[in-house]
MIVEXTOR-501341 format. One record per residue: z, y, x of N, C-alpha, C, O, CB in turn; residue in one letter; residue number from 1. Coordinates in Angstrom, 2 decimals. Glycine has a CB too. Layout:
<sites>
SITE      n_pz      n_py      n_px     ca_pz     ca_py     ca_px      c_pz      c_py      c_px      o_pz      o_py      o_px     cb_pz     cb_py     cb_px   resn   resi
SITE         Z         Y         X         Z         Y         X         Z         Y         X         Z         Y         X         Z         Y         X      a    NUM
...
</sites>
This chain:
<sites>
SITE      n_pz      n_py      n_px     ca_pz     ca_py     ca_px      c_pz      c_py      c_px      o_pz      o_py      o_px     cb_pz     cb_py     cb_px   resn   resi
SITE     -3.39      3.46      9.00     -3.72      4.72      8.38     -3.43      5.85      9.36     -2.48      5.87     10.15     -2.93      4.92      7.07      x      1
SITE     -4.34      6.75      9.23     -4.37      7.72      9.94     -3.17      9.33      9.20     -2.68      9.08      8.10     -6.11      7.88     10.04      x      2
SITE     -2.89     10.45      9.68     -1.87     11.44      9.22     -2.83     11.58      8.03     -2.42     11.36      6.89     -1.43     12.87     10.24      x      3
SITE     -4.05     11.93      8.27     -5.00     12.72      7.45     -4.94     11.58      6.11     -5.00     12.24      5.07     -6.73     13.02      8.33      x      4
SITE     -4.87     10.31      5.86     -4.71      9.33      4.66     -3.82      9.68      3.87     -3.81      9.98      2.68     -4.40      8.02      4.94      x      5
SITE     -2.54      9.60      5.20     -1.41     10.13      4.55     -0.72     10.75      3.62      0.19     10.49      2.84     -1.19     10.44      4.88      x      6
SITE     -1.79     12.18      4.05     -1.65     13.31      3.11     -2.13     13.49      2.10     -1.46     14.04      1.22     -1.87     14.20      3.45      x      7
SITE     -3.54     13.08      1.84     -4.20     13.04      0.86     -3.91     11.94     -0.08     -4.38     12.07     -1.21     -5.33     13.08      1.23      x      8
SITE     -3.17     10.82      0.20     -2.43     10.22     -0.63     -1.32     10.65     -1.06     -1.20     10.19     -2.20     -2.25      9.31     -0.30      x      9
SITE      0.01     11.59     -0.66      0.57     12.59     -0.75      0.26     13.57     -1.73      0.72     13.67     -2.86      0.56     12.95      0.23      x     10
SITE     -1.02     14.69     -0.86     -1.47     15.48     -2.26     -1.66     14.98     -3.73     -1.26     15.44     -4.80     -2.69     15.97     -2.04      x     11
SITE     -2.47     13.83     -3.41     -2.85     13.40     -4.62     -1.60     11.95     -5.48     -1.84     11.05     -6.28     -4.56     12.86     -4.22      x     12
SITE     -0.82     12.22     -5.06      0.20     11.57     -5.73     -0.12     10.21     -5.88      0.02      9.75     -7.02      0.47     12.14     -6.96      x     13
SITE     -0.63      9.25     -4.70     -0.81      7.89     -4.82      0.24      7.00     -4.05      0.76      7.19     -2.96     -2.16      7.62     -4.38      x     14
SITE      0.38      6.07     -4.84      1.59      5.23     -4.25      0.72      4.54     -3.38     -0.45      4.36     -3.69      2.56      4.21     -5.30      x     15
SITE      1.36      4.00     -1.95      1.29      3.13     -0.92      2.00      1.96     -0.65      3.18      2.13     -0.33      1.44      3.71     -0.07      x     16
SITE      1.55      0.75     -0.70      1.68     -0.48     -0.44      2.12     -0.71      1.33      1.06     -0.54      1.93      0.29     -1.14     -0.97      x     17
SITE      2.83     -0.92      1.98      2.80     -1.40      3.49      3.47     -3.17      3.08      4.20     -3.71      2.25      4.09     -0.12      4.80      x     18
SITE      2.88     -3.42      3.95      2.73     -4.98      3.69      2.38     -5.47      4.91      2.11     -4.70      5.83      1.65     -5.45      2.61      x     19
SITE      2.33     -7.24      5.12      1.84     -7.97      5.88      0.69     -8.08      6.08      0.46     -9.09      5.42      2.15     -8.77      5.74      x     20
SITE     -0.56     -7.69      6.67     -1.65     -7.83      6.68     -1.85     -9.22      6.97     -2.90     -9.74      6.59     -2.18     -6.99      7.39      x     21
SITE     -0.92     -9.95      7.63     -1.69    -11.14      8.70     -1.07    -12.55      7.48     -1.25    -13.74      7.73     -0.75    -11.23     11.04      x     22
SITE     -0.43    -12.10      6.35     -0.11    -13.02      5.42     -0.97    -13.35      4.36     -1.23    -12.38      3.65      0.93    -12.70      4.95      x     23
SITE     -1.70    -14.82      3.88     -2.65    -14.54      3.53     -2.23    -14.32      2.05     -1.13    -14.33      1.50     -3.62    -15.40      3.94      x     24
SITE     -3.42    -14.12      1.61     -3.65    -13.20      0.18     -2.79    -12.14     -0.21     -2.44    -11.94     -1.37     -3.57    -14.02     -1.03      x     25
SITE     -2.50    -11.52      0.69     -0.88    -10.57      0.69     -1.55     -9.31     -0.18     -0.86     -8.52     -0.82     -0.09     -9.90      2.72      x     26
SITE     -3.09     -9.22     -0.10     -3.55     -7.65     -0.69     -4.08     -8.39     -2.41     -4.49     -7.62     -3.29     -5.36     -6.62      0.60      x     27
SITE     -4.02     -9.47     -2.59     -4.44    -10.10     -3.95     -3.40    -10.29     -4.73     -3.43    -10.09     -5.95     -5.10    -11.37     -3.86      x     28
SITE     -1.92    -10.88     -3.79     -0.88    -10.53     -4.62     -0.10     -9.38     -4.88      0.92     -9.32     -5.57     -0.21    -11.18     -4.41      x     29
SITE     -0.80     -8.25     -4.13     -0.33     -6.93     -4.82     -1.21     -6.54     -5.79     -0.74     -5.89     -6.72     -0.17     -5.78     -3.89      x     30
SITE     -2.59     -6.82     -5.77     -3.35     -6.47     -6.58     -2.85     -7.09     -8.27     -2.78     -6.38     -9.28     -4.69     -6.92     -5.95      x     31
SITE     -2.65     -8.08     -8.22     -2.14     -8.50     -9.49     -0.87     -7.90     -9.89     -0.41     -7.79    -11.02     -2.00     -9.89     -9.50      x     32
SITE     -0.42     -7.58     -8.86      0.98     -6.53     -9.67      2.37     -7.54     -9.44      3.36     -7.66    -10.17      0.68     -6.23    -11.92      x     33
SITE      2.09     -8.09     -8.37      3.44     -9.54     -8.08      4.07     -7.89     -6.77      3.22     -7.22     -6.20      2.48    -12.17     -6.79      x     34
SITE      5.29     -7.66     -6.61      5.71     -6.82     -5.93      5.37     -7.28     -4.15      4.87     -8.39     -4.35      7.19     -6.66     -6.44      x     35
SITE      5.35     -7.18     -3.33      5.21     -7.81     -1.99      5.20     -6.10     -0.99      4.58     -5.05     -1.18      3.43     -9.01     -1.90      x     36
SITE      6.39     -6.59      0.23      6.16     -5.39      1.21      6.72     -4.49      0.54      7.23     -4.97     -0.47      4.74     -4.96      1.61      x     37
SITE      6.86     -3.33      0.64      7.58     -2.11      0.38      6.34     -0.96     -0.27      5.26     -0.72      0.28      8.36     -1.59      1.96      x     38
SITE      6.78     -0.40     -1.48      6.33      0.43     -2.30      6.62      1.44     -1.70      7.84      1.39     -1.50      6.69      0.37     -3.49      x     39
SITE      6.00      2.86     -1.07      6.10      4.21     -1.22      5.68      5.07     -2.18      4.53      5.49     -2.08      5.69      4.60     -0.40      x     40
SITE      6.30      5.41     -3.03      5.57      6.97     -4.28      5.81      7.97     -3.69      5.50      9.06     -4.17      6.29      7.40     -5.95      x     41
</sites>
């Protein structure tokens, strides 16, 4: 992510996922709501 994501996730009050990209299904088990990687609000 770029500063400019950043912020506009910021302004707009969206939480951010950072996670393992290279682990597989790592963005399916956040999608279901299983916790994985570190939450930012």
């Amino acid at each position: 992510m770029d500063q400019s994501a950043f912020i506009l996730a910021r302004d707009h009050h969206l939480p951010l996922h950072v996670f393992d990209i290279d682990r597989p299904h790592a963005a399916t088990t956040i999608a279901t709501g299983t916790p994985l990687g570190t939450l930012i609000n």
